[in-house]
C-alpha positions as CSV (number, residue, x, y, z in Angstrom):
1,X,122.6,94.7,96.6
2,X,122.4,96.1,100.1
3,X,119.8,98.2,101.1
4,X,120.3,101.3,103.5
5,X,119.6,100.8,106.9
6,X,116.6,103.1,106.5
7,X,115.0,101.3,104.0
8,X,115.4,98.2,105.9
9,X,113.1,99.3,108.7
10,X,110.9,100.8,106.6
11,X,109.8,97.7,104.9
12,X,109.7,95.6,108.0
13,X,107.3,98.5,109.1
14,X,105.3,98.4,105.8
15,X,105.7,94.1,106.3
16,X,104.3,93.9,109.9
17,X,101.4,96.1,109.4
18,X,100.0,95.0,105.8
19,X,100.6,91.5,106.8
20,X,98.1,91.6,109.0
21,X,95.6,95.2,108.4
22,X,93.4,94.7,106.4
23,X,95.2,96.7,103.8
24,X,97.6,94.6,101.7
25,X,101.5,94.0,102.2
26,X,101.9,93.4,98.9
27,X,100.4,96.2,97.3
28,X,101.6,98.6,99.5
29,X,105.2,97.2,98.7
30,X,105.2,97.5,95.1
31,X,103.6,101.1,95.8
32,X,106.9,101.9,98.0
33,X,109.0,100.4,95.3
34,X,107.7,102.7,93.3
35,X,107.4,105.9,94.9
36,X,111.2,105.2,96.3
37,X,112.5,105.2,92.4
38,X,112.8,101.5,92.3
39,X,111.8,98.5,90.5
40,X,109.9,95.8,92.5
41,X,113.3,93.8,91.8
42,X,115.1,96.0,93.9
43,X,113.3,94.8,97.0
44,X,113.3,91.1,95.7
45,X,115.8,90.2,97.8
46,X,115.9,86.8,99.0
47,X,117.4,87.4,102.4
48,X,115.5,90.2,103.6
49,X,112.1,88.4,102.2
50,X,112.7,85.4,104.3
51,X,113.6,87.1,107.4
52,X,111.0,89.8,107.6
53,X,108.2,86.6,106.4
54,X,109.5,84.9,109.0
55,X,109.4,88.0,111.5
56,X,105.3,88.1,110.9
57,X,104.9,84.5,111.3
58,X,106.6,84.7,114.6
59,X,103.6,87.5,115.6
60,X,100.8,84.2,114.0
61,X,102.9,82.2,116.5
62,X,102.8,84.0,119.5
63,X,99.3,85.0,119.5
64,X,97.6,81.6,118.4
65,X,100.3,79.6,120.3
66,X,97.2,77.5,121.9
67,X,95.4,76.8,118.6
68,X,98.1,75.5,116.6
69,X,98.9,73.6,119.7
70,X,95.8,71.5,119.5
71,X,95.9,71.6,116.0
72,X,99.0,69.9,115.8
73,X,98.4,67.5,119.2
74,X,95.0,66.6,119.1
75,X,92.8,68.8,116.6
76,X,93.5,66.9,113.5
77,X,90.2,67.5,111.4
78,X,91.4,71.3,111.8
79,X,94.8,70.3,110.5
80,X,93.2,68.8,107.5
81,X,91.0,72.4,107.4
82,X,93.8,74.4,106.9
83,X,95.2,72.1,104.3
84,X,91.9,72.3,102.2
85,X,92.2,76.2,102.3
86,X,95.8,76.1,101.2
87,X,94.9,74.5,97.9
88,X,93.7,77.5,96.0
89,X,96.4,79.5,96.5
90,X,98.8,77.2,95.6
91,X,96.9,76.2,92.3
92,X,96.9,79.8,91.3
93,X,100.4,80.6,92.2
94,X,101.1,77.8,89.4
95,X,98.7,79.3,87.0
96,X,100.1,82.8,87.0
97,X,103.8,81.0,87.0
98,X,103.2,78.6,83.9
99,X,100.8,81.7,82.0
100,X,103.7,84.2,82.9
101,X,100.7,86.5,84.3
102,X,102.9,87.2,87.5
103,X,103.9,89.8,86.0
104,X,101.3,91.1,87.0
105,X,102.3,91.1,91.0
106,X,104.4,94.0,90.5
107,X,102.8,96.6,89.0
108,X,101.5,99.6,90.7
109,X,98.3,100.0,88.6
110,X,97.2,96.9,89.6
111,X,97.6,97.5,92.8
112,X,95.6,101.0,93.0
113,X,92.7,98.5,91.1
114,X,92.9,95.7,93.8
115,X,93.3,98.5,96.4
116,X,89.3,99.5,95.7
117,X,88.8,96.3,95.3
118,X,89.5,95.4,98.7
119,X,88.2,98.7,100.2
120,X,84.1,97.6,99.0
121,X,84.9,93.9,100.6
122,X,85.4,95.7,104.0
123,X,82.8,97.9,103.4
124,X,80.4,95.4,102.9
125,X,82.1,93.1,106.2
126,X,79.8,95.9,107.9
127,X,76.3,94.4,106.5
128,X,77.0,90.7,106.9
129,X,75.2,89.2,109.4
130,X,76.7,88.2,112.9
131,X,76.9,84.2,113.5
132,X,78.1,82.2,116.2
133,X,79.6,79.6,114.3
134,X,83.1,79.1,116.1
135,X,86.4,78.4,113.6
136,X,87.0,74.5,114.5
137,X,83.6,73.3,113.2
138,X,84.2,75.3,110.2
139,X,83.2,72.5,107.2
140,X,85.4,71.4,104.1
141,X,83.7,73.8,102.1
142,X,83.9,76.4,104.4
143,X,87.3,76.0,104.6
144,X,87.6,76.0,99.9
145,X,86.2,78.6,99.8
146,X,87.5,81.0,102.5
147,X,90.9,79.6,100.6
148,X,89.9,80.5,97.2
149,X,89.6,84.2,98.9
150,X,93.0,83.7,100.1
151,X,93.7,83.0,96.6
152,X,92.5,86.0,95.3
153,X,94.9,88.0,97.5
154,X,98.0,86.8,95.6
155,X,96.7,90.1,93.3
156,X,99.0,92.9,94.8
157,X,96.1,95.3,96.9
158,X,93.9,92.2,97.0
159,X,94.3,92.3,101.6
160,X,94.4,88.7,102.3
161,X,93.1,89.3,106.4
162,X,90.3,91.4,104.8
163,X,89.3,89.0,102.1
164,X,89.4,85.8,104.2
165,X,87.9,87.4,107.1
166,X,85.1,88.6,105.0
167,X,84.2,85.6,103.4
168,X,84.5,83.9,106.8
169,X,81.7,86.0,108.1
170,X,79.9,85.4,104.7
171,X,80.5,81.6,105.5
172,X,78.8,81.6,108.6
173,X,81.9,82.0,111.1
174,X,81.7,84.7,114.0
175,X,83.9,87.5,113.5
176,X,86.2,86.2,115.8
177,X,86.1,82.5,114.5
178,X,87.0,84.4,110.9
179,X,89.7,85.8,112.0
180,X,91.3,83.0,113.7
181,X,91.0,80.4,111.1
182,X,92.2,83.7,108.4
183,X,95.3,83.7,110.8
184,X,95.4,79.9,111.1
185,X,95.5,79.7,107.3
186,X,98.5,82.2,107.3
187,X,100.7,79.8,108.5
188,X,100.8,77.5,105.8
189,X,100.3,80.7,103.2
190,X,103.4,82.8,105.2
191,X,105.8,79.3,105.6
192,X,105.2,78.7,101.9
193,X,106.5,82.1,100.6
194,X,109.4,81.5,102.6
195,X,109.9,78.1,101.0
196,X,109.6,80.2,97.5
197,X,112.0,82.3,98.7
198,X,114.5,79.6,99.7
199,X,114.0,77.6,96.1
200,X,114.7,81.2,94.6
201,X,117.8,81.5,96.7
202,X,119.2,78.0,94.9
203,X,118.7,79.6,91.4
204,X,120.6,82.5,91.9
205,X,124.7,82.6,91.6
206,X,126.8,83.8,94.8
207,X,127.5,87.2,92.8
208,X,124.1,87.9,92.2
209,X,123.5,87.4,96.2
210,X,122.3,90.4,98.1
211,X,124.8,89.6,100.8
212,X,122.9,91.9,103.8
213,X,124.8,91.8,106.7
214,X,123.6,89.4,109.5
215,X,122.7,92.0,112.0
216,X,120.8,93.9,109.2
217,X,118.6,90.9,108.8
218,X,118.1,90.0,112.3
219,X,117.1,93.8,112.7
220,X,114.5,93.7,109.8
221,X,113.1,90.3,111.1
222,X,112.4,92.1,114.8
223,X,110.9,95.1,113.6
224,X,108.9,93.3,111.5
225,X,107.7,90.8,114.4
226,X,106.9,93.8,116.7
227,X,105.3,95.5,114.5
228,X,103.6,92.6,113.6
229,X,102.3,91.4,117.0
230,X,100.9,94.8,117.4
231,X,99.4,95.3,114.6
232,X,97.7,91.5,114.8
233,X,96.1,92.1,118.5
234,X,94.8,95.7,116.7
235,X,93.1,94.3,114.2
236,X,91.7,91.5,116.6
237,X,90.5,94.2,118.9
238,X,88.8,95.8,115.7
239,X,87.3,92.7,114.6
240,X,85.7,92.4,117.4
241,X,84.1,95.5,117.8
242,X,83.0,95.2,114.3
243,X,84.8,97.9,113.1
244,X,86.9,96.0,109.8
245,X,85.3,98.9,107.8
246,X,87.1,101.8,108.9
247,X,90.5,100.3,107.0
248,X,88.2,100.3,103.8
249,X,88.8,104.2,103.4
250,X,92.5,104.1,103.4
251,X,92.1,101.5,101.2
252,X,90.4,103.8,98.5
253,X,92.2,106.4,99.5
254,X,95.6,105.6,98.3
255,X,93.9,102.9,95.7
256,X,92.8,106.0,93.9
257,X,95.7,107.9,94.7
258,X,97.8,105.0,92.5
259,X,95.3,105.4,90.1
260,X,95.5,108.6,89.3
261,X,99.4,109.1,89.7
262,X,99.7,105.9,87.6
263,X,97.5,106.9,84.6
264,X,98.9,110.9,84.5
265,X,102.8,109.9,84.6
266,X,104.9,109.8,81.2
């Protein structure tokens, strides 16, 4: 199924902000899925998954080029970090697979629920109290729990910069420490969707391909990075200035907005 061109961009837009805003790509997708007259399915499309995954994890790439430098050359305890933080997520990715709970990724009311949800964490980001801790002496259980927070953000609305930001600073990390090791931890998190989305490609026949046009996927994927990159040196710029809060209102905003549209329908 091919997408217009229009609706291409539009996702890498949606993609290369909520990745990284505190605001949640996910939720905000199956939000558009909706409001366009569409079933998540319709923008389950392998190819166009991959590329505009793989067009945000280019922005992680450029802008902590010198981190996961040392991570991979010389900082191997961080290495092992970022492993430890991976774990939750991938042990409730298999839950919700083997319970057939995913079903609950793609609908809209859960999203408007998780959207609140993640609005009060970033409202309370604002009374945490400021530490100097910096993000490579973060501790094994540092590291759990900021992952079980990742976790969490598999929930469509549930932002997963807000949530593992917050419970960095909650941790003990300085804002800016949180927020590295939140985009450290993204690595791992973005490179195994797009492994999902490669094991999905191997289950699905050739006629059941979306077949998108090369330069159509190459387009998506550098929107998405672009948009990406800026929005990732935003939010840094808003971290540091302690300001994660002021995403907390569009957060409820268009939570409560899903809500209400959601519960009034049909």
């Amino acid at each position: 199924m091919d997408l217009p061109v229009w609706q291409v961009i539009l996702l890498a837009i949606v993609q290369g902000i909520a990745e990284f805003l505190p605001i949640s790509s996910s939720g905000h997708l199956v939000v558009l899925a909706t409001l366009l007259g569409a079933s998540a399915e319709k923008f389950d499309l392998v190819e166009l998954n991959i590329v505009l995954h793989a067009g945000t994890l280019g922005s992680i790439l450029v802008v902590y080029r010198r981190q996961l430098y040392e991570a991979l050359t010389r900082d191997w305890r961080l290495l092992f970090l970022l492993c430890v933080a991976t774990i939750p997520a991938v042990i409730t990715a298999l839950l919700l697979k083997a319970t057939h709970a995913d079903s609950l990724l793609e609908s809209p009311l859960v999203a408007g629920i998780c959207l609140l949800i993640t609005g009060g964490i970033l409202l309370l980001s604002q009374r945490l109290s400021q530490h100097e801790q910096a993000y490579n002496a973060t501790s094994w259980w540092q590291a759990w729990w900021i992952g079980c927070a990742q976790a969490l953000a598999i929930l469509p609305g549930i932002s997963r910069s807000g949530s593992t930001i917050c419970s960095g600073q909650a941790l003990g990390l300085s804002r800016e420490a949180a927020a590295t090791f939140s985009f450290l931890m993204a690595v791992p998190a973005i490179l195994g969707a797009i492994v999902l989305e490669l094991a999905k490609s191997l289950t699905k026949s050739p006629e059941a391909s979306s077949a998108m046009p090369p330069w159509l996927l190459l387009l998506g994927a550098l929107v998405s990075f672009v948009v990406g990159w800026r929005a990732l040196l935003m939010l840094l710029k808003m971290v540091q200035r302690g300001r994660l809060h002021w995403f907390a209102w569009w957060c409820f905003a268009v939570g409560l907005f899903v809500i209400v549209w959601q519960t009034t329908i049909g």
